[in-house]
C-alpha positions as YAML, in Angstrom:
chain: A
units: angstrom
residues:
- id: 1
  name: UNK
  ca: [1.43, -30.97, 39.73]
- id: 2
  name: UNK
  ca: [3.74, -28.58, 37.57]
- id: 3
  name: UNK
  ca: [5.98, -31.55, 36.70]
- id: 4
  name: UNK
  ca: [3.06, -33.49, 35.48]
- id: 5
  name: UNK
  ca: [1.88, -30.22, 33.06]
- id: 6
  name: UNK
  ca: [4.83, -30.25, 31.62]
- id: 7
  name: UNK
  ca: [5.10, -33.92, 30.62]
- id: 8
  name: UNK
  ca: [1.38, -33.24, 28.87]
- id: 9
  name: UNK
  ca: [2.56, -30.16, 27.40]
- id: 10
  name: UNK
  ca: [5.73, -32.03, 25.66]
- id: 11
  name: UNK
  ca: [3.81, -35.42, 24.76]
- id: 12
  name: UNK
  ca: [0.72, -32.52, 23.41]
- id: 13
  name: UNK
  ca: [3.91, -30.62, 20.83]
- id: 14
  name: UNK
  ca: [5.45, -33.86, 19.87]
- id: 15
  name: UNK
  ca: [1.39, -35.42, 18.99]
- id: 16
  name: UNK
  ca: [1.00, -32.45, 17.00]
- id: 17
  name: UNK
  ca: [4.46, -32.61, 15.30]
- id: 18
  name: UNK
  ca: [3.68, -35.87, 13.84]
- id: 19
  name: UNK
  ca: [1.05, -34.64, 11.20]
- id: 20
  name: UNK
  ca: [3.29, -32.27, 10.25]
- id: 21
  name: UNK
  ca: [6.42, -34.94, 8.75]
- id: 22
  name: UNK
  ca: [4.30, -35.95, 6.01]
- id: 23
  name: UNK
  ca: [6.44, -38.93, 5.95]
- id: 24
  name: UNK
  ca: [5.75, -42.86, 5.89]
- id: 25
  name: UNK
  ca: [9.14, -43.79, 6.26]
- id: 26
  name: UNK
  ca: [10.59, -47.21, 5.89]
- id: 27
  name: UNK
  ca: [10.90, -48.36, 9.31]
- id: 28
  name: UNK
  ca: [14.36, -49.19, 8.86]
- id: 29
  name: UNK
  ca: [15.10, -50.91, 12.10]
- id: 30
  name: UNK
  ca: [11.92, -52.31, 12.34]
- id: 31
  name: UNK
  ca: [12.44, -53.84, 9.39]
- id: 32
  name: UNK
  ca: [15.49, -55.07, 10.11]
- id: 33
  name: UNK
  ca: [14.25, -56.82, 13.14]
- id: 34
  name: UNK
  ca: [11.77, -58.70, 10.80]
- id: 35
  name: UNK
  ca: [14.39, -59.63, 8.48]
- id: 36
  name: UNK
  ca: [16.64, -60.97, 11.16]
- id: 37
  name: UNK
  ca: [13.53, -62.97, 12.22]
- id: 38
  name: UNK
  ca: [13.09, -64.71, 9.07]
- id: 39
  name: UNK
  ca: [16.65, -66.09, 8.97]
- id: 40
  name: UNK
  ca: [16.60, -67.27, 12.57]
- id: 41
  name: UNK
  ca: [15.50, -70.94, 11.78]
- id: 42
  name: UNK
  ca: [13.00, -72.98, 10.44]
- id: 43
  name: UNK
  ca: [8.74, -71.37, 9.89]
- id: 44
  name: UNK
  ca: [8.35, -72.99, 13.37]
- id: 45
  name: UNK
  ca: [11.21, -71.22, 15.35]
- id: 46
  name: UNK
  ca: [10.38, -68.03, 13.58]
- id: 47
  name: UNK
  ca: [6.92, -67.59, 14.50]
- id: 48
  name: UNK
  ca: [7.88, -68.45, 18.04]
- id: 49
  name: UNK
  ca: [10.51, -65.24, 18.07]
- id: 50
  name: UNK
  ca: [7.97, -63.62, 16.11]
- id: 51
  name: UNK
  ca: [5.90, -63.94, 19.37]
- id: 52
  name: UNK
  ca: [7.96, -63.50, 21.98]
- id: 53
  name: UNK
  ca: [9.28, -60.17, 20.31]
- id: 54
  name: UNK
  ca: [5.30, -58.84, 20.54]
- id: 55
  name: UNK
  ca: [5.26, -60.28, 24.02]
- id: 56
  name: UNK
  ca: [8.93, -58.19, 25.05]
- id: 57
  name: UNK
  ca: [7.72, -55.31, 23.16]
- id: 58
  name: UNK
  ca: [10.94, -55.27, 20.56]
- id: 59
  name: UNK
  ca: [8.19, -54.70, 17.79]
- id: 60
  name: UNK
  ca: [7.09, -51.89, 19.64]
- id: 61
  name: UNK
  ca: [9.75, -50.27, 20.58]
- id: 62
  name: UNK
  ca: [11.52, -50.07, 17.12]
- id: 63
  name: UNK
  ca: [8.54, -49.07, 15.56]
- id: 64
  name: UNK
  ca: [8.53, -46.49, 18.02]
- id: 65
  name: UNK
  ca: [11.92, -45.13, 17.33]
- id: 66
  name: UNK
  ca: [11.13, -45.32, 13.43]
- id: 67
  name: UNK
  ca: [7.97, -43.42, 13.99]
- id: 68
  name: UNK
  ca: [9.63, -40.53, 16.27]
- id: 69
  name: UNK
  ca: [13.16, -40.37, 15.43]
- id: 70
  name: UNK
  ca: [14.56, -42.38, 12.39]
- id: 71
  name: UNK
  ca: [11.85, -41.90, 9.80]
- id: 72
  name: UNK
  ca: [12.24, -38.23, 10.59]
- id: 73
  name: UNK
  ca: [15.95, -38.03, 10.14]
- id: 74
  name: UNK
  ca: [15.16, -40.14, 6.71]
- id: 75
  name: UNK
  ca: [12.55, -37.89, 5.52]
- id: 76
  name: UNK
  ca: [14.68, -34.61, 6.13]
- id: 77
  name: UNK
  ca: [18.10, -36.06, 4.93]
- id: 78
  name: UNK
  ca: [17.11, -38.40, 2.07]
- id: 79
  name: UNK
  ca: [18.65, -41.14, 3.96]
- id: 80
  name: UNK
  ca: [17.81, -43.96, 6.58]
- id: 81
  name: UNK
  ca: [20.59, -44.01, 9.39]
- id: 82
  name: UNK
  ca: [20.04, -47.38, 9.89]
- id: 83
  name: UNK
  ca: [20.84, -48.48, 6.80]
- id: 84
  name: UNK
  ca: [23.76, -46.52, 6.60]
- id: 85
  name: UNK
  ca: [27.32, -48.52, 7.33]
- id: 86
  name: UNK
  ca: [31.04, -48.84, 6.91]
- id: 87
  name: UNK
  ca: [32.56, -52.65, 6.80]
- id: 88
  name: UNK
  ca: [36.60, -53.22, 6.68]
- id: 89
  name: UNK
  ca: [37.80, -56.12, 5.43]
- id: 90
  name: UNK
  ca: [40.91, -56.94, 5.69]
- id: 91
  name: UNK
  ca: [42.36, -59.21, 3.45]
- id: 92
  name: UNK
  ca: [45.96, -60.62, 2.03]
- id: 93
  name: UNK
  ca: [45.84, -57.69, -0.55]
- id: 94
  name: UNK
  ca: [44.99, -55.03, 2.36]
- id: 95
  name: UNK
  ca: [42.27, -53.34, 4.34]
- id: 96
  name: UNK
  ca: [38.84, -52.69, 1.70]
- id: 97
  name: UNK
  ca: [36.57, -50.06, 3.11]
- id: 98
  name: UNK
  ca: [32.48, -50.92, 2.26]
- id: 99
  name: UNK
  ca: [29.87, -48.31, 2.79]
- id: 100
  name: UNK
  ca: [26.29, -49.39, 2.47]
- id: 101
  name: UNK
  ca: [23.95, -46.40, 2.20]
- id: 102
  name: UNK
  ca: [20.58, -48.34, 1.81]
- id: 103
  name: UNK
  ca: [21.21, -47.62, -2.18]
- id: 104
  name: UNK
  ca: [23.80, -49.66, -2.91]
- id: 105
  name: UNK
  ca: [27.92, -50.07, -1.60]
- id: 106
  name: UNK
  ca: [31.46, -47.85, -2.64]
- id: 107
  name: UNK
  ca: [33.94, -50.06, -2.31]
- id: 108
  name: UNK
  ca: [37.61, -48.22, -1.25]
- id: 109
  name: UNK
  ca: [40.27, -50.30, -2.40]
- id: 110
  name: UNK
  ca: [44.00, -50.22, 0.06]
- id: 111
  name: UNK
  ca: [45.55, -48.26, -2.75]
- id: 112
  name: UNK
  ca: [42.83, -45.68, -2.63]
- id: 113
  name: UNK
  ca: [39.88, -46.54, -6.37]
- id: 114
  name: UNK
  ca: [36.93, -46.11, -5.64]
- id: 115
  name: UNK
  ca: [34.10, -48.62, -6.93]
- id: 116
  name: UNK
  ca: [29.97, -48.02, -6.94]
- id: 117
  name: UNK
  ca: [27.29, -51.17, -6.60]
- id: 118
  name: UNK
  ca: [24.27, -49.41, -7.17]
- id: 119
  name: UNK
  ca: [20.89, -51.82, -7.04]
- id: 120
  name: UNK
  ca: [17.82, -50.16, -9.33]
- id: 121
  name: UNK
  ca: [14.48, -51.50, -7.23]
- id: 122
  name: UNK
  ca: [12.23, -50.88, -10.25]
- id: 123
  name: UNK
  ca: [14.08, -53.16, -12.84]
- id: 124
  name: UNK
  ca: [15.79, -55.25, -10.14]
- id: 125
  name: UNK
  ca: [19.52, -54.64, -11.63]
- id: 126
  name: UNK
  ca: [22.54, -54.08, -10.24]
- id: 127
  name: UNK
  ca: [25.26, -52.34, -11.96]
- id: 128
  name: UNK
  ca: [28.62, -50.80, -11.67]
- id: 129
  name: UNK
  ca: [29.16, -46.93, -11.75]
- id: 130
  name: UNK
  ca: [32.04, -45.34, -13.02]
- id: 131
  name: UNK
  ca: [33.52, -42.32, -11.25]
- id: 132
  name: UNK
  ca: [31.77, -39.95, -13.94]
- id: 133
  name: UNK
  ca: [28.45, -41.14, -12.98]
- id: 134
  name: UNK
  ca: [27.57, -43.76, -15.72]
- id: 135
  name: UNK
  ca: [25.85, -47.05, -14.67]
- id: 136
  name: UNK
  ca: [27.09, -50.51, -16.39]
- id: 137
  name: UNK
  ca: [24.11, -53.38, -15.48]
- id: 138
  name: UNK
  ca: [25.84, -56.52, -14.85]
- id: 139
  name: UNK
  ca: [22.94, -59.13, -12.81]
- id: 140
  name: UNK
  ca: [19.48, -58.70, -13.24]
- id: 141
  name: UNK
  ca: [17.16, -60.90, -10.33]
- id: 142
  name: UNK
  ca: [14.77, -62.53, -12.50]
- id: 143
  name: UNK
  ca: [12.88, -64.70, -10.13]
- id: 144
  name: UNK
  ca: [13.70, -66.38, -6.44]
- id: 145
  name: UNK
  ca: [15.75, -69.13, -8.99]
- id: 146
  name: UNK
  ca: [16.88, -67.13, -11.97]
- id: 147
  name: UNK
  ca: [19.21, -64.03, -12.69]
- id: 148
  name: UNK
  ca: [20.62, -62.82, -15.69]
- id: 149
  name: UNK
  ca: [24.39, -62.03, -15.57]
- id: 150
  name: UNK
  ca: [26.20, -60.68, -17.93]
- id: 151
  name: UNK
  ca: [29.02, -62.80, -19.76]
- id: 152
  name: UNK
  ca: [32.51, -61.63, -21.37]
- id: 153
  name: UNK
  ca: [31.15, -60.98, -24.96]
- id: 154
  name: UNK
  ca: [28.69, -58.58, -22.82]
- id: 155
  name: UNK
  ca: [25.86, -60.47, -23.64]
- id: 156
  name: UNK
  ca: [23.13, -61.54, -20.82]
- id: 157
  name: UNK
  ca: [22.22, -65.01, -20.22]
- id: 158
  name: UNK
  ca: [19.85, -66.85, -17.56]
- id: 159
  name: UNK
  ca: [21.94, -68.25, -14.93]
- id: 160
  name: UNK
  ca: [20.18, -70.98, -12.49]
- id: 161
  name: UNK
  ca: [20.86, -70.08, -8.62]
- id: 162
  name: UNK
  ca: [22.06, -73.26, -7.46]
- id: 163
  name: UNK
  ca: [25.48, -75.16, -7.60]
- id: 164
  name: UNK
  ca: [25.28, -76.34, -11.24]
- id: 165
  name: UNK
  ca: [24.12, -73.46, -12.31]
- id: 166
  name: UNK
  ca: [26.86, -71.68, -11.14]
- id: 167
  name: UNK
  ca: [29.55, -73.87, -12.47]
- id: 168
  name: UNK
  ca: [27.76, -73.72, -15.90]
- id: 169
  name: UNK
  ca: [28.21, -69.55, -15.62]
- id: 170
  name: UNK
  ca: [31.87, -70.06, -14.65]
- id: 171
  name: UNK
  ca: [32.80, -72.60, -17.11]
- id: 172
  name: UNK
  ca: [31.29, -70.56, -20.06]
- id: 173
  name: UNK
  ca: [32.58, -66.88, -18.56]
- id: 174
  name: UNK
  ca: [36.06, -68.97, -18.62]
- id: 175
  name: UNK
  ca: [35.67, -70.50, -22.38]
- id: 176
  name: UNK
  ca: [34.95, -66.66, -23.33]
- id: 177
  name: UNK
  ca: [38.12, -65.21, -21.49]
- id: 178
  name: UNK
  ca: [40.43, -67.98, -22.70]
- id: 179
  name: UNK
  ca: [39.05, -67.91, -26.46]
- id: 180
  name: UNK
  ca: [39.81, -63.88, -26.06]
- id: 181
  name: UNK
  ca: [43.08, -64.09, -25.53]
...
């Protein structure tokens, strides 16, 4: 009987914690889940992972983790700790370190630079940042098809996302560099 008081007295504090957060959150794992779902496979396969996840309650238990734990620790640190990572990549040149912080990626280079990828949501840019703090756009998304990336003369121009788009970008980014030198 006490044992049973005291598991109603805990879930009672943490019911009446929740009000308190004043936080939405992102529901980063949750939406991570989602996201893997979509890349599983054709509409077909997805909706049927889509349901079995609601049947195995995945869906419900990372939402329920978001709700009680991560969206706290997002809301009182600023940032989502599923979101945040480090990648190494090793490569010919040496070992590159990648942090991800939800924001954007600092890139360590073997002999120790630093570089900043920082993506603005609102305008849909990416752009470099210098040590000192100042932001350089470089690709703009423009739609599910289109970006604008910026060439050598520092101009913008609207590249196509497919294969010939691509090799147009190159080929002029490469008449630019060459008539440069």
């Amino acid at each position: 009987m006490k044992k049973n008081s005291i598991t109603v007295g805990l879930l009672i504090a943490v019911a009446a914690t929740l009000p308190l957060q004043s936080c939405i959150g992102s529901f980063g794992l949750t939406n991570k889940v989602l996201s893997w779902n979509n890349q599983v496979g054709s509409k077909f396969v997805n909706e049927l992972v889509f349901f079995a996840f609601w049947i195995l309650p995945v869906y419900e238990v990372t939402a329920l983790a978001d709700l009680l734990v991560l969206n706290s620790i997002e809301f009182w640190s600023g940032n989502n700790p599923v979101e945040a990572s480090t990648k190494v990549i090793d490569t010919d040149q040496g070992r590159y370190y990648i942090a991800c912080d939800g924001k954007g990626y600092s890139i360590t280079a073997p002999n120790g630079d630093e570089m900043r990828l920082d993506f603005e949501a609102e305008d849909q840019t990416w752009s470099v940042v210098t040590p000192e703090g100042e932001a350089f756009p470089f690709m703009t998304m423009v739609d599910d098809s289109h970006v604008k990336m910026i060439d050598p003369a520092g101009q913008f121009q609207l590249v196509e996302l497919s294969e010939s788009g691509l090799q147009a970008y190159r080929a002029t980014a490469q008449q630019s560099m060459t008539a440069a030198l």
